[in-house]
VOBA-1610 file (N, C-alpha, C; in pm, whole numbers, padded with zeros to 5 digits, always signed):
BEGIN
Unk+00434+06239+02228Unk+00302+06179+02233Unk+00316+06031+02273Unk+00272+05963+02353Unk+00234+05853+02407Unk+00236+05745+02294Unk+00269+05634+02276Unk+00193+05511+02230Unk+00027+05510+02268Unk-00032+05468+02156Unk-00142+05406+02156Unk-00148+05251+02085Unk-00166+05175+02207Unk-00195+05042+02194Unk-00295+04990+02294Unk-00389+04948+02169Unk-00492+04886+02279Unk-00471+04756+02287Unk-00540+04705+02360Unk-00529+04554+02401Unk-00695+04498+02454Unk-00734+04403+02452Unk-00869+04344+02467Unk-00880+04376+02683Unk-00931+04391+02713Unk-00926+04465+02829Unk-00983+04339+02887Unk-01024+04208+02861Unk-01048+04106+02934Unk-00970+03975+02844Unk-00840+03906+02859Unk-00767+03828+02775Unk-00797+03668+02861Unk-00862+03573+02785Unk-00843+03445+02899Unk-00722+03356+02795Unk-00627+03378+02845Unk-00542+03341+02818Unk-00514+03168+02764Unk-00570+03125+02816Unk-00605+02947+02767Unk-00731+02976+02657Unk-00790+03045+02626Unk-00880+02992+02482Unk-00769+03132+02357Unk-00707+03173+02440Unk-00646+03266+02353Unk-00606+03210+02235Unk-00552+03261+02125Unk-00455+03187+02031Unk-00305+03259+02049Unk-00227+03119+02076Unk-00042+03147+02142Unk-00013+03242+02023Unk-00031+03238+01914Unk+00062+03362+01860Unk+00010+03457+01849Unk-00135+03510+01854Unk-00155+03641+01851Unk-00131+03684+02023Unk-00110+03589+02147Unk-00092+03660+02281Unk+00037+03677+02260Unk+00117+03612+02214Unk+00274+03634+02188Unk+00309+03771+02098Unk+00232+03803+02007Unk+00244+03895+01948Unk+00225+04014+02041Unk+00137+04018+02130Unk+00057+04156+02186Unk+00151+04144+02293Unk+00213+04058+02362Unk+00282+04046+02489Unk+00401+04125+02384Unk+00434+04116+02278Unk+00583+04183+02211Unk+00567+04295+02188Unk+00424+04353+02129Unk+00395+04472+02103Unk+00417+04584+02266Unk+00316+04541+02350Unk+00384+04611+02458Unk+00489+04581+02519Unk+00553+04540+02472Unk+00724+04549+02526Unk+00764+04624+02466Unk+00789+04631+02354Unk+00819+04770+02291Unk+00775+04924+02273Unk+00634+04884+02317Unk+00609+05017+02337Unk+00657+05052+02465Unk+00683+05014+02571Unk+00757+04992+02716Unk+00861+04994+02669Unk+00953+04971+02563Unk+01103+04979+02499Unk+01194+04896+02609Unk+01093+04753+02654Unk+01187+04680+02723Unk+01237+04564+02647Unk+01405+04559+02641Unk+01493+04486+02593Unk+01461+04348+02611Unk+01476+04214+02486Unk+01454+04077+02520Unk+01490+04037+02649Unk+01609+04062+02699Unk+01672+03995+02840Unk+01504+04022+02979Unk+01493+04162+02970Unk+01388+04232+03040Unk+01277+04117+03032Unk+01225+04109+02882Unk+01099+04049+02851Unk+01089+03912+02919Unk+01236+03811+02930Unk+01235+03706+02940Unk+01230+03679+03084Unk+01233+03761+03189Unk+01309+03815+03294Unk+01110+03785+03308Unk+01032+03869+03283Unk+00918+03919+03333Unk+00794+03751+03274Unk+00863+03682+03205Unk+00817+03559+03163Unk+00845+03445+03245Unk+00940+03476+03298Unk+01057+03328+03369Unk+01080+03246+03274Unk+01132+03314+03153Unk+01241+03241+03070Unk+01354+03271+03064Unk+01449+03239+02992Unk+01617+03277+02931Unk+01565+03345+02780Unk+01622+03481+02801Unk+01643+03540+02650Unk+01616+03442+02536Unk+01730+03349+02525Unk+01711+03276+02414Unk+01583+03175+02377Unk+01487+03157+02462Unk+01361+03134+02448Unk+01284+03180+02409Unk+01271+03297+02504Unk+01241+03393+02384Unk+01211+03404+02283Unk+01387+03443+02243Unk+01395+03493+02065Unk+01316+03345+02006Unk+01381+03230+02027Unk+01318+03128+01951Unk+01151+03139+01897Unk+01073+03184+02034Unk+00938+03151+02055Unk+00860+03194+01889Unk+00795+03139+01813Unk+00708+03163+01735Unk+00511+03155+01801Unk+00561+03070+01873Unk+00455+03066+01976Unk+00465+03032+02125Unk+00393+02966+02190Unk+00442+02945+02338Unk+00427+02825+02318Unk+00554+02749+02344Unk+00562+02581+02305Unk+00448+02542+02389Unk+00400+02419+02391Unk+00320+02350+02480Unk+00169+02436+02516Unk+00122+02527+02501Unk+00060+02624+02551Unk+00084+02595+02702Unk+00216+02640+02758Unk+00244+02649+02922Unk+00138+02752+02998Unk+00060+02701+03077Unk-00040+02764+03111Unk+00027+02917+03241Unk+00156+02891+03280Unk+00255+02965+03355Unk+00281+03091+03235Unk+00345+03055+03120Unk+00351+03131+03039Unk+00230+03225+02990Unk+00148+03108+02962Unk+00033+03240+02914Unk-00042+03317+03014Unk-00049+03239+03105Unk-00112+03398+03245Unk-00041+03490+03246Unk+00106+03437+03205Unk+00259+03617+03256Unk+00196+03679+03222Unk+00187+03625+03077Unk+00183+03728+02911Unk+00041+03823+02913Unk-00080+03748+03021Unk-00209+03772+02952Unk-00186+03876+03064Unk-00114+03904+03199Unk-00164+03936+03325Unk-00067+04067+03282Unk+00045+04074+03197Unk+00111+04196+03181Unk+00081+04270+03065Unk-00003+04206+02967Unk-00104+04279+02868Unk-00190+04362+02939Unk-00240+04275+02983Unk-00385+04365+03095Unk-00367+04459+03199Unk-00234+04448+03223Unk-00170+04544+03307Unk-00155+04701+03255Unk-00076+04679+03145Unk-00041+04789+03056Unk-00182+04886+03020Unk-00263+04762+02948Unk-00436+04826+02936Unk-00487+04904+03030Unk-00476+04853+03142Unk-00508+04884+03261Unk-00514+05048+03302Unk-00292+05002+03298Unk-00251+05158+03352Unk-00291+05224+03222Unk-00313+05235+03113Unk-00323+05331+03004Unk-00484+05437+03062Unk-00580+05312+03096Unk-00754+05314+03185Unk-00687+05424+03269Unk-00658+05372+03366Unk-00633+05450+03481Unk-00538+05571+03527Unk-00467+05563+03437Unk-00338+05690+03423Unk-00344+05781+03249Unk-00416+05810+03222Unk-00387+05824+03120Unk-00306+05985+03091Unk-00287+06031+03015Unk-00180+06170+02998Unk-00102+06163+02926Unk+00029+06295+02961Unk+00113+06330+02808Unk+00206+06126+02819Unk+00224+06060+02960Unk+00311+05924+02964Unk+00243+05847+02975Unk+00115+05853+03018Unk-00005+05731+03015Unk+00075+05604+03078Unk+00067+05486+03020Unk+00111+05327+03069Unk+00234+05358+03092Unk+00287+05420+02957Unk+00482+05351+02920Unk+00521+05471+03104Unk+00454+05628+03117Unk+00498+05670+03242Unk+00477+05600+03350Unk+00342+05527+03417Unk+00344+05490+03518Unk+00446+05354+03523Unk+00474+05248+03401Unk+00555+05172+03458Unk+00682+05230+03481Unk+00697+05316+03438Unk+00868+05369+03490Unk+00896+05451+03609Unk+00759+05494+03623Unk+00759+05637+03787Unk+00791+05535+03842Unk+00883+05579+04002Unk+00873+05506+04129Unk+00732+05529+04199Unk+00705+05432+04283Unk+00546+05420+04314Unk+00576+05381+04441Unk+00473+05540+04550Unk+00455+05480+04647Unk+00424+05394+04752Unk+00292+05320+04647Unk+00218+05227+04685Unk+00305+05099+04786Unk+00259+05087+04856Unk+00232+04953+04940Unk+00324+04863+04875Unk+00255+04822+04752Unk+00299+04666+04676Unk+00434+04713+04615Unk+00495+04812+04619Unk+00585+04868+04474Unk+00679+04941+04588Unk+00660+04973+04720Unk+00748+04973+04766Unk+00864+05087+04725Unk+00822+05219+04674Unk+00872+05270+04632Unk+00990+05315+04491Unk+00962+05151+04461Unk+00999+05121+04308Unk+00889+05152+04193Unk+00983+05142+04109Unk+00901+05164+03955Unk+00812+05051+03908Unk+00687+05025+03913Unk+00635+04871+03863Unk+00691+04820+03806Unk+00761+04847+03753Unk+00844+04743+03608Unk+00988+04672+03664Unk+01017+04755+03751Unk+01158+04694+03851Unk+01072+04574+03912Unk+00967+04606+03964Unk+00871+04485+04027Unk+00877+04355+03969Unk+00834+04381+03827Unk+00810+04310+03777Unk+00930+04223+03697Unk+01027+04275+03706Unk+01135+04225+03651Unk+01207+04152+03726Unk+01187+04159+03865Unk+01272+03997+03934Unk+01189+03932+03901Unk+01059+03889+03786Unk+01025+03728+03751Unk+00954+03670+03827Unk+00895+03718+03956Unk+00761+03654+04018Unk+00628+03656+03961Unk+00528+03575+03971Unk+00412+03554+03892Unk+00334+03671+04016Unk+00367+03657+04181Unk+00288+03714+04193Unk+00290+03883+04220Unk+00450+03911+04089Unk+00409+04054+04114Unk+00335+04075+04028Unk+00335+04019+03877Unk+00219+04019+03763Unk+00067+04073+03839Unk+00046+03952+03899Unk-00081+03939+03952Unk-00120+04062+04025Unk-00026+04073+04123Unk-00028+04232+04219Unk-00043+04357+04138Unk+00011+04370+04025Unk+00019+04450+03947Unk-00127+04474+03922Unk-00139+04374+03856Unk-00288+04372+03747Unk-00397+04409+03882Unk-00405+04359+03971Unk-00509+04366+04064Unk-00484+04495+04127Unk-00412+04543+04102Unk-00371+04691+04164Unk-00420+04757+04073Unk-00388+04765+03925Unk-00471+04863+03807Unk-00595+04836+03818Unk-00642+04708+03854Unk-00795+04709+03807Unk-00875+04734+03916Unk-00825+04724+04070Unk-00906+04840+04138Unk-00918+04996+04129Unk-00778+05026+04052Unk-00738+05204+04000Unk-00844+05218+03902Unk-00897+05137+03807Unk-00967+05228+03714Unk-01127+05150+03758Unk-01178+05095+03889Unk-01309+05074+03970Unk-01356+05187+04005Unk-01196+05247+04091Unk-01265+05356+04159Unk-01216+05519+04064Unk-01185+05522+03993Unk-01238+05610+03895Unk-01340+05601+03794
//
């Protein structure tokens, strides 16, 4: 059976509060069962930042879009894919699409560009327009 985790399906990340987006950015990582190195990888931090983080120092406005744009992502694919793998399957299928290039979204997303985040998210949220 799938994870069920919801997430606020519209996050503005600057009035957010840093530790509950930090929290929900951790929660779906794990339900994704992706390892700190992964997480830090998809943040543009070093692991050990990471682990440190109790919140997002400074409220880095870089940081909190990753976090808010790969929450909403996950939400997204759960909207738009849903089934026996829902989110945690589509980030792991390889994907024909255009943007994904025949990779798995999550390989995408793991060389650490902001604008595969973005590609991502804007890719789910036309998937669940036109359904």
């Amino acid at each position: 059976m799938p994870h069920v985790l919801h997430v606020p399906e519209q996050i503005n990340p600057h009035e957010a509060d840093e530790a509950l987006l930090l929290s929900a950015f951790r929660k779906v990582a794990a339900a994704l069962a992706i390892p700190i190195p992964e997480q830090a990888a998809i943040l543009g931090v070093s692991p050990s930042t990471l682990k440190s983080w109790k919140t997002i120092p400074g409220r880095d406005p870089d940081k909190l879009d990753r976090m808010a744009l790969f929450i909403g992502s996950f939400d997204l694919a759960g909207q738009a894919f849903p089934g026996e793998r829902g989110a945690e399957g589509w980030f792991r299928r390889p994907n024909t699409e255009p943007i994904f290039d025949g990779k798995a979204p999550l390989d995408l997303l793991l060389q650490g560009r902001f604008e595969a985040l973005l590609r991502t998210y804007d890719y789910l949220q036309a998937c669940v327009r036109v359904w």
